[in-house]
N, C-alpha and C positions, 0 to 999 in steps of 0.2 A: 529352677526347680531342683535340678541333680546337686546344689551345690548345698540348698536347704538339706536336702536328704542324708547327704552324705555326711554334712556334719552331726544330723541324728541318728544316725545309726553307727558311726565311730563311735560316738557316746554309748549308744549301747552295745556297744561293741568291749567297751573297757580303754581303757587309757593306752596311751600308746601308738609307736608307728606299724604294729601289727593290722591293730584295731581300725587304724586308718587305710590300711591299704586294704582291707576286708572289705570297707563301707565303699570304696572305690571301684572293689570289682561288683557288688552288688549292685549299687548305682550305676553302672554299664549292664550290664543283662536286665535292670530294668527299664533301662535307658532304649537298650536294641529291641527291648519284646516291644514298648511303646513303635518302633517303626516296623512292624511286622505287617501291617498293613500295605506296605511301599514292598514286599516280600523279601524272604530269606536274606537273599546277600545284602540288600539294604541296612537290615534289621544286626546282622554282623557287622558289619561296617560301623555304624550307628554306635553300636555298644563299644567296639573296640575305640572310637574318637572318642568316646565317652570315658573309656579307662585312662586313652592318651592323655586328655586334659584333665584328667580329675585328679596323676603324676606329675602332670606341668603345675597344677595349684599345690602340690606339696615342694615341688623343685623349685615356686618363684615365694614360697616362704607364705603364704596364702595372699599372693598380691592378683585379686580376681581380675586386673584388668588386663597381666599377661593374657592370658585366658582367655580373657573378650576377646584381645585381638588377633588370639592363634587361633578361635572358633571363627573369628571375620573373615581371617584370610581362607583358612579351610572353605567354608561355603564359598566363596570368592572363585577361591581355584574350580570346585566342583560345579558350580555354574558357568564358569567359561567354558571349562571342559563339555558339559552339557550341551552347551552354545555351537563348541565348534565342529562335534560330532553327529550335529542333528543338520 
């Protein structure tokens, strides 16, 4: 979903690595308000893994499966962590 997005509103953003970095942090505060639900610091959290990876698909040159597997490992970590603290 955020990767759809973000490439339509770059676009409407205008051409450029402005334009992209624009539709990047958009797509994170919609990304976090979507976890607002799970509360506040989830929903910061959420957006800011959202801008992290939305920089990692312009640093791996758009190769999305960087990306898969920095979001795998991410949940990965954050469910172990979950695990060992409960």
């Amino acid at each position: 979903m955020r990767g759809f997005l973000q490439n339509r509103i770059a676009k409407a953003f205008g051409a450029g690595l402005k334009a992209l970095h624009g539709a990047i942090a958009t797509t994170g505060v919609a990304f976090g308000s979507l976890h607002l639900s799970l509360g506040p610091a989830n929903a910061v959290m959420a957006g800011l893994a959202g801008v992290f990876l939305g920089e990692m698909y312009i640093w791996a040159d758009g190769n999305l499966w960087v990306v898969v597997v920095a979001h795998s490992l991410l949940n990965a970590a954050l469910l172990i962590s979950w695990y060992l603290n409960t």
